[in-house]
C-alpha positions as CSV (number, residue, x, y, z in Angstrom):
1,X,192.6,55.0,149.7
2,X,194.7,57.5,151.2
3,X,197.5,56.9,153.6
4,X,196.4,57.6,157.3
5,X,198.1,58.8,160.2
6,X,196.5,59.0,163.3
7,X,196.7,61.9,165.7
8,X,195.3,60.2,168.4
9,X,195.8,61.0,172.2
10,X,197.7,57.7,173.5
11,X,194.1,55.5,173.8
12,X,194.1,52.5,171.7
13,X,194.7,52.9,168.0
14,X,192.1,51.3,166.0
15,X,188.2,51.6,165.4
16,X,185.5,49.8,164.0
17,X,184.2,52.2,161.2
18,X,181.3,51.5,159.0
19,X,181.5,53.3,155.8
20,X,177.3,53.9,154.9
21,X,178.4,56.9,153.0
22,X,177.4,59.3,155.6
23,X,179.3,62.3,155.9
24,X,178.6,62.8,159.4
25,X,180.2,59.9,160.9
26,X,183.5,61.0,159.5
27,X,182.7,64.3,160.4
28,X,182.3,63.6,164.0
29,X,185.2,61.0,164.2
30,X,187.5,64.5,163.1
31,X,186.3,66.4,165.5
32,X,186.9,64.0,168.6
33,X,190.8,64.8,167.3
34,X,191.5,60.5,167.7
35,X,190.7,59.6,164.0
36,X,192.0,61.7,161.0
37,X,191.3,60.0,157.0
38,X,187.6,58.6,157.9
39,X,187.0,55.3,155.1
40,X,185.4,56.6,151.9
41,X,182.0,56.2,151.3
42,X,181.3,53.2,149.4
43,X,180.0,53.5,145.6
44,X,175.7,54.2,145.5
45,X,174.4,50.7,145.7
46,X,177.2,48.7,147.4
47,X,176.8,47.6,151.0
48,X,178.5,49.2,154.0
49,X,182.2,48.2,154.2
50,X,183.6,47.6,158.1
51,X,187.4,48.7,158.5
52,X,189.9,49.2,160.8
53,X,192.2,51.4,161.6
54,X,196.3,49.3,161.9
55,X,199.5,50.0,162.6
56,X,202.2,48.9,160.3
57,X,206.2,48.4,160.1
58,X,207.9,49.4,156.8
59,X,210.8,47.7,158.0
60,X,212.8,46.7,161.8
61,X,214.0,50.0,162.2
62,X,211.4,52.1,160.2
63,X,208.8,54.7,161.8
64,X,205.5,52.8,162.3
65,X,202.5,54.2,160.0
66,X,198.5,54.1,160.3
67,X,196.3,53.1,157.6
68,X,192.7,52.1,157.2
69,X,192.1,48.5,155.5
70,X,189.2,46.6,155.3
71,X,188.0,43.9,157.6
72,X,187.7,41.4,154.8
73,X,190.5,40.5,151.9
74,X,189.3,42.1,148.7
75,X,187.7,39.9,146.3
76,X,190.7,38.7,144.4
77,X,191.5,37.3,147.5
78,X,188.7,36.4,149.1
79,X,186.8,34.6,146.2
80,X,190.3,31.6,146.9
81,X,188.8,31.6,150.2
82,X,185.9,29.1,152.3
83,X,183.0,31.9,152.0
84,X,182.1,33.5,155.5
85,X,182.7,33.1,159.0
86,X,179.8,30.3,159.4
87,X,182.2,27.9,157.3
88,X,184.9,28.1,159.6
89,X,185.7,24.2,160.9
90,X,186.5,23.3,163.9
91,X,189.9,23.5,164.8
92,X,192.1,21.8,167.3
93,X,193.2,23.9,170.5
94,X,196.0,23.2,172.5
95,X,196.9,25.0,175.7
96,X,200.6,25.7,175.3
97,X,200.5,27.3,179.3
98,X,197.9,27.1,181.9
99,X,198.7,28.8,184.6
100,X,195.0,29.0,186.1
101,X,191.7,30.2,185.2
102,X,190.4,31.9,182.3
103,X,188.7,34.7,185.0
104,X,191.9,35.3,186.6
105,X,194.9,34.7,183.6
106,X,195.1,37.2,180.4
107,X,194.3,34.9,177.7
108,X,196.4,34.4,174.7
109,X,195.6,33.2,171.7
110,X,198.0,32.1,168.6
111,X,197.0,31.0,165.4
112,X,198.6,30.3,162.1
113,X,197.8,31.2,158.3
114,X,198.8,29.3,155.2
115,X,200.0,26.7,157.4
116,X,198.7,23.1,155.4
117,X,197.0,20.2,157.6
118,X,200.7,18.8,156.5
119,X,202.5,22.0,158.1
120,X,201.4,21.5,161.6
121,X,204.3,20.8,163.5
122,X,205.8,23.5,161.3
123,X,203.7,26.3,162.9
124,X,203.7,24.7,165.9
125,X,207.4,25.5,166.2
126,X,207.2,29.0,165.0
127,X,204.6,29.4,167.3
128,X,206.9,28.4,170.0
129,X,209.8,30.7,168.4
130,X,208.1,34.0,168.6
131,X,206.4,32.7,172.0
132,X,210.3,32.7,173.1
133,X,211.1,36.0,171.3
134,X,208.2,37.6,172.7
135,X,208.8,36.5,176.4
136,X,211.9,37.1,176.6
137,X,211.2,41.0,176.8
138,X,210.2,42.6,179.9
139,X,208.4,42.8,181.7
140,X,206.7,40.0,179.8
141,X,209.8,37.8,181.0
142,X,208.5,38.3,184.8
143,X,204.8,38.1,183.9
144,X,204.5,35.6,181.9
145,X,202.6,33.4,184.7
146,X,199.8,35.6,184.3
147,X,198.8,34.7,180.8
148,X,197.0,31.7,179.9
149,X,198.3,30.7,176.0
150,X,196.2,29.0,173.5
151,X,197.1,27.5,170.0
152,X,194.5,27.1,168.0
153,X,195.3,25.2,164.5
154,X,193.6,26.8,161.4
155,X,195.0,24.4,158.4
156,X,195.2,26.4,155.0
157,X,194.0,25.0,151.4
158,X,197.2,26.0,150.5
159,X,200.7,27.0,152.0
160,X,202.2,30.5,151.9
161,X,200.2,33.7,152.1
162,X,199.0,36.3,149.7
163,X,201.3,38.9,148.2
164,X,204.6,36.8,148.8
165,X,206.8,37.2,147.1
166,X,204.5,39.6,145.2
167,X,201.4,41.3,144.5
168,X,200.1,39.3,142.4
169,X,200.3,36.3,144.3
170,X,197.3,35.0,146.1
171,X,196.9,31.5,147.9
172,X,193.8,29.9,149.5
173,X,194.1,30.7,153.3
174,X,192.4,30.1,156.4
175,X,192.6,33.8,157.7
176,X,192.9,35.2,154.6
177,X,196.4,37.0,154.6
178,X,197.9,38.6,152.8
179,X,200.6,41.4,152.3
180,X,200.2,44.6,149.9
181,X,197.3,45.1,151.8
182,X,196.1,49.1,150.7
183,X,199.1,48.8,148.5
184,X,201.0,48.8,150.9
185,X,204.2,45.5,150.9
186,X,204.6,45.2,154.2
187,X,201.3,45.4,155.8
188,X,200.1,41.8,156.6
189,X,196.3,42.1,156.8
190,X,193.5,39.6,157.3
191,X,189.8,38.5,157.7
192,X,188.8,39.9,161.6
193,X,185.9,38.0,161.1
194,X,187.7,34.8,160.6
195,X,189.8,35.2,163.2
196,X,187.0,36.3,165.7
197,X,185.3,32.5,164.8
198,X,188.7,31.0,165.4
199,X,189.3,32.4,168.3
200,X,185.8,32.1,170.1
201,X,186.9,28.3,169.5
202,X,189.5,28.9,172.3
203,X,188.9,28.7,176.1
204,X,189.0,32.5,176.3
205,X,190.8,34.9,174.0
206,X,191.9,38.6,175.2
207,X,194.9,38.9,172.7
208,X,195.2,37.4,168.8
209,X,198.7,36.7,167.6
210,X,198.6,35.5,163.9
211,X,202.0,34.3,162.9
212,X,201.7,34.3,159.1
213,X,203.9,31.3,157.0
214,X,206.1,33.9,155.4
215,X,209.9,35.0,155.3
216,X,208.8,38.3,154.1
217,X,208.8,40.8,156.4
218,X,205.3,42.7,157.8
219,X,203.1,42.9,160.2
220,X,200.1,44.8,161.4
221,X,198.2,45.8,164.9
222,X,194.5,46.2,165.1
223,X,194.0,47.3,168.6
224,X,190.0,47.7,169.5
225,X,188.8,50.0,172.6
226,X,185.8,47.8,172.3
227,X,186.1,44.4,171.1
228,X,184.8,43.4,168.0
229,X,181.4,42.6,167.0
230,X,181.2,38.6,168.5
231,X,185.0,38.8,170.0
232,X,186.0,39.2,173.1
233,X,189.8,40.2,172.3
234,X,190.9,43.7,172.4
235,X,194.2,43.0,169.4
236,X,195.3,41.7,166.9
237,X,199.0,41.5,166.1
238,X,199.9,39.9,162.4
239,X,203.6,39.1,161.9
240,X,205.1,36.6,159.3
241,X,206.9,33.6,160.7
242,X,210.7,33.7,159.4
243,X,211.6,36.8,159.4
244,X,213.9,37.1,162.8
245,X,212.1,40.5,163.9
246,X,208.6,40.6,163.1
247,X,207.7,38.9,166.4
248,X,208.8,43.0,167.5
249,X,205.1,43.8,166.3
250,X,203.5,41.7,168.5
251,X,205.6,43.0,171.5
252,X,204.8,47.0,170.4
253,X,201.1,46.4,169.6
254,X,200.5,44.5,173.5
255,X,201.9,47.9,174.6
256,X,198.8,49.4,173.2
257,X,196.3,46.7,173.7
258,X,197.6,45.7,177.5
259,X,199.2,48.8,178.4
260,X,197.1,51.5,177.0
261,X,200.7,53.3,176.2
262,X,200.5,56.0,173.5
263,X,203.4,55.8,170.8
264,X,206.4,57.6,171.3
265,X,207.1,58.8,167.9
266,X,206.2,61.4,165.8
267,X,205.9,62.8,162.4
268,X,207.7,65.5,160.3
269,X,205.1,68.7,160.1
270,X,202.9,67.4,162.7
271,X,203.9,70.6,164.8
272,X,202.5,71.3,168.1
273,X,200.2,68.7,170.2
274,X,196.5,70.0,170.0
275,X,195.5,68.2,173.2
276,X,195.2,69.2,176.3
277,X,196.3,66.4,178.3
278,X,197.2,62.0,177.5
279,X,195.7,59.7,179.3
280,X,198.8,57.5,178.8
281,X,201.2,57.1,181.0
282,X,204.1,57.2,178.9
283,X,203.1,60.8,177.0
284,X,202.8,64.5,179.1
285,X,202.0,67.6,177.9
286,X,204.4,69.6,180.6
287,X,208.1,69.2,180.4
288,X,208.1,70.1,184.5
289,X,207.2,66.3,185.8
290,X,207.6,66.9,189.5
291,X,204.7,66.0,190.4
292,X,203.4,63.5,187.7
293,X,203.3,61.1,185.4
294,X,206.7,59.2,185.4
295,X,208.0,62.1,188.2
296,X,209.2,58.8,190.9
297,X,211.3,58.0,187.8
298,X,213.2,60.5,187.1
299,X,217.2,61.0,186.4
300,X,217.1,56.7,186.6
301,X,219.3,54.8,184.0
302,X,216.3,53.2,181.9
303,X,216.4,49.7,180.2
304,X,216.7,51.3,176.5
305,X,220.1,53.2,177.5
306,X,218.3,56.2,178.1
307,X,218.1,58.3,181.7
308,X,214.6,59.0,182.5
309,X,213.5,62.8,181.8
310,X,211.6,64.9,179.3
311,X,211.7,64.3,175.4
312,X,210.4,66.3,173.2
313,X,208.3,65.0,170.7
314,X,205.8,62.1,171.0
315,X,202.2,60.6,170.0
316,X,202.9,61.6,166.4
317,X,203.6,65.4,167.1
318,X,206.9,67.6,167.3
319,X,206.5,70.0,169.8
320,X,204.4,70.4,173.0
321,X,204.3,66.6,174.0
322,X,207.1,64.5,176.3
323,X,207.8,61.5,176.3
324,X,210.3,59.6,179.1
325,X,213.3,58.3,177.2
326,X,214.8,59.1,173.4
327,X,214.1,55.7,172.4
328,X,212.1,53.1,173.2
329,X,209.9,50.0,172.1
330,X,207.3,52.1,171.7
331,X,209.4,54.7,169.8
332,X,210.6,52.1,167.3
333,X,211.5,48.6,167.1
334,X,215.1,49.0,166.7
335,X,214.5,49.4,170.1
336,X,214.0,46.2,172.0
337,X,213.0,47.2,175.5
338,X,210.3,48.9,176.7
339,X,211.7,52.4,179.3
340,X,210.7,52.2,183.1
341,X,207.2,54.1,182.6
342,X,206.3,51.5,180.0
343,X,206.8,48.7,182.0
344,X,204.9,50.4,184.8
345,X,201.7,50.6,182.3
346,X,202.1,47.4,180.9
347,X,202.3,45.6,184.8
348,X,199.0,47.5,185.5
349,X,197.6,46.1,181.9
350,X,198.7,42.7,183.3
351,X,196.5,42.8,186.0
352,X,193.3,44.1,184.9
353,X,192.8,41.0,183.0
354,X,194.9,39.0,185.1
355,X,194.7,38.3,189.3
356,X,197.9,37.3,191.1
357,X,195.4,35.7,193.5
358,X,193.2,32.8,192.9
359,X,191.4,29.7,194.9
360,X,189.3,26.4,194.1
361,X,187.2,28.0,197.1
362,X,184.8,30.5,195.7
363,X,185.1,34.2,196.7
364,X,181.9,35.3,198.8
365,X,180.8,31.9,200.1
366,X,180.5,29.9,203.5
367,X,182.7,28.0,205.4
368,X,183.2,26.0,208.0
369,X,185.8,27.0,211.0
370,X,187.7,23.8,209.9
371,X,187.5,23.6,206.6
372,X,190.1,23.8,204.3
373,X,191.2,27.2,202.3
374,X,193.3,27.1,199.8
375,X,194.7,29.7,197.5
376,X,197.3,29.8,194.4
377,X,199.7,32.6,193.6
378,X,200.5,33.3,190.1
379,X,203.8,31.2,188.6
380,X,205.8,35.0,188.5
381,X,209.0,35.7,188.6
382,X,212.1,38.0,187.9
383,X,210.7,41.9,188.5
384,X,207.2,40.7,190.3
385,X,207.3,39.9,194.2
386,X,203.9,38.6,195.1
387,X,203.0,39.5,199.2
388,X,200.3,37.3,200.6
389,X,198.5,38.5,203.5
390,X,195.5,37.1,205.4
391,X,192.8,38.7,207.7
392,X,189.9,38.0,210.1
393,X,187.4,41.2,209.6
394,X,189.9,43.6,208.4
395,X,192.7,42.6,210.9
396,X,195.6,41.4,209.5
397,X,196.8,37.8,211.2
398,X,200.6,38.3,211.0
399,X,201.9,34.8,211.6
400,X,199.7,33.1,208.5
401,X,201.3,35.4,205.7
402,X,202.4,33.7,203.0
403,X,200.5,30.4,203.7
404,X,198.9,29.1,201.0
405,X,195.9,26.5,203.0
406,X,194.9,27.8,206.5
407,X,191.2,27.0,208.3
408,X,189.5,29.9,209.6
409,X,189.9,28.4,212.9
410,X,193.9,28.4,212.4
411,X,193.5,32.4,212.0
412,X,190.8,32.7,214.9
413,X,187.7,33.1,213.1
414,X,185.0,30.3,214.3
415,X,181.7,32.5,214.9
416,X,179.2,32.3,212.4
417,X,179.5,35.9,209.8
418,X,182.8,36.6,210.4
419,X,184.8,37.2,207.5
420,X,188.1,35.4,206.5
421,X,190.3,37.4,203.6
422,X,192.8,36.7,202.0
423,X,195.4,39.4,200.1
424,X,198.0,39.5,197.4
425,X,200.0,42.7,196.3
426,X,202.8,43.0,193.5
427,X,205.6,44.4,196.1
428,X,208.2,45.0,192.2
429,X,210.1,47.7,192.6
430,X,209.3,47.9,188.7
431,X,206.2,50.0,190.2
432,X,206.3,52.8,192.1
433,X,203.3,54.8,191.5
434,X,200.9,53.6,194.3
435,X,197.9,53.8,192.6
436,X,199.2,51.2,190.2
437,X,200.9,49.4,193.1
438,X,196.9,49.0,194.5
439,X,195.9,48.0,190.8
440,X,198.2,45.0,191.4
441,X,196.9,43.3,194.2
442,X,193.3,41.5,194.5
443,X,191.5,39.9,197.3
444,X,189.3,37.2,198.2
445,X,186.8,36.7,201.3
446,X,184.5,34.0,202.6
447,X,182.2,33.8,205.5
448,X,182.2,31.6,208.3
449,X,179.2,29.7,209.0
């Protein structure tokens, strides 16, 4: 199989594919201008082969690649392995955070591979170590009260994955990892079907990291539009356990999953950018940004070192695309810190899995003038600034913002119908489009009866 580099547009980067030898799929993929290398057919006779399209790290500083693998290992591997998804056990899942519920928190789940029953505490603590690593980047620092985190234990036959230290080598795994994967060293691929049953054993899952037992370094980033056949997650981010920068993989690939941002980088004889327009915030097709995109942004000292303005060069192509800063997270992972425009996108990403507003009190139904209402904010911090407001039919009742119980009574609501709401809205200065600024804030009304 071919390398692959995908010209995409700045929408997610991977697809399920199907390879049922038909021409026309692939055909059709290439014309959309998202996909380029559509999976070979399969040999006459052989039965259709799921892939995905991932995004790989040849090394900390290296330029990210695409590639097509396979959803399952290939049989060297996968004949060490428990056959199917059905035979996944039940495994133990621990909520490392809780912030609230699984409707209003963006649901993380980590799980290990070629961790032993023995090795628990061991991935336990790496878990925990690229948790740290991860969370300590903004604006994941400040938002990190959104997420709900899951660990869910998958004990391995045996410890170690496949292809570490070599090729050759393959070990009996719960997720099937392994590196080489499409001859390739460094990219850590896996079983998605394995890790969909896993995960569906968690509370909720929007987000798979799999933190592989290995010093080598690798990684990969499935990102899915649309989740998975079964799943509910939209990524996938693999990364080994001891090398010090992997967890870097699982920061860039959120940026795609969560923040629908397009990479920043590009190749050597792409050329000129055959689109039109991006539909991600971080990519323009117009070096004049007065009046778009990251325009409130401009001229401002970024995070990355940069000042805010218009590089050339972006979403894999030379000429005719922008991007905000000359490095970034999203550029490459010597980069540690996502620009302004990112963190924008990725606050957004936050909160359309994620409400800064929730209650024990059921949006939409009745209550009494003296009863009770109690909401919770989200446990943010740092760049976030959460405003609560509360109303009786649309006015706002100045004196009872920021209280956290009132009674509709206490706000001057006691006729039957009328309608008690209560407002939050991410006042960051880290945002300052105002559509995204709306996109932050959610509400929640009863009825008095």
């Amino acid at each position: 199989m071919r390398e692959v580099v995908v010209p995409g547009h700045g929408t997610a980067r991977t697809r399920w594919i199907t390879s049922v030898g038909s021409v026309a799929i692939a055909a059709a993929l290439l014309a959309g201008g998202h996909t380029a290398g559509a999976a070979p057919a399969p040999a006459a006779g052989t039965g259709a082969v799921a892939t995905h399209e991932v995004e790989y790290f040849d090394g900390p500083g290296a330029t990210p690649r695409h590639k097509r693998v396979p959803a399952e290992p290939p049989a060297r591997i996968a004949r060490r392995q428990a056959p199917g998804s059905a035979a996944v056990p039940a495994a133990s899942v621990t909520p490392v955070q809780e912030t609230g519920p699984v409707s209003g928190r963006l649901d993380l789940v980590i799980m290990g591979d070629g961790y032993t029953a023995a090795q628990r505490a061991d991935f336990r603590a790496d878990a925990q170590a690229t948790l740290d690593h991860v969370f300590a980047i903004e604006p994941y620092a400040s938002y990190r009260g959104l997420f709900n985190i899951w660990l869910v234990d998958t004990a391995s036959a045996e410890s170690g994955v496949s292809g570490d230290p070599t090729a050759g080598v393959v070990r009996n795994t719960a997720l099937g990892s392994y590196f080489f994967c499409e001859d390739t060293e460094r990219l850590l691929c896996l079983d998605t079907d394995k890790v969909t049953a896993y995960a569906n054993q968690a509370p909720a899952s929007d987000i798979v990291f799999v933190i592989a037992n290995s010093a080598k370094y690798g990684g990969a980033g499935y990102s899915f539009p649309t989740p998975p056949t079964g799943a509910s997650y939209h990524g996938v981010a693999t990364m080994s356990s001891d090398n010090p920068q992997s967890y870097l993989i699982g920061a860039h690939e959120l940026g795609h999953s969560i923040g629908n941002l397009a990479d920043e980088y590009q190749y050597a004889g792409y050329g000129a950018y055959p689109y039109p327009s991006s539909e991600s915030a971080n990519i323009s097709v117009t070096p004049d940004l007065g009046t778009g995109k990251w325009s409130r942004w401009l001229g401002e000292q970024d995070p990355t070192g940069s000042v805010i303005g218009t590089y050339e060069g972006g979403d894999y192509y030379e000429t005719g695309v922008y991007r905000p800063t000359s490095t970034s997270l999203m550029r490459t992972l010597a980069s540690t810190e996502f620009n302004h425009v990112g963190r924008e996108a990725m606050i957004k990403g936050f909160y359309a899995y994620a409400d800064g507003l929730t209650s024990t009190v059921p949006s939409g139904t009745r209550v009494r003038p003296g009863q009770k209402i109690a909401v919770s904010l989200a446990p943010v911090n740092g760049l976030s600034a959460l405003r609560l407001t509360w109303y009786v039919d649309g006015k706002q009742v100045a004196r009872a913002a920021g209280d956290r119980a009132v009674t509709p009574a206490a706000l001057g609501a006691t006729r039957s119908g009328q309608r008690v709401t209560a407002t939050v809205t991410d006042t960051t200065s880290a945002v300052r489009d105002p559509a995204v600024r709306a996109a932050t804030g959610n509400s929640l009304t009863w009825r008095v009866r």
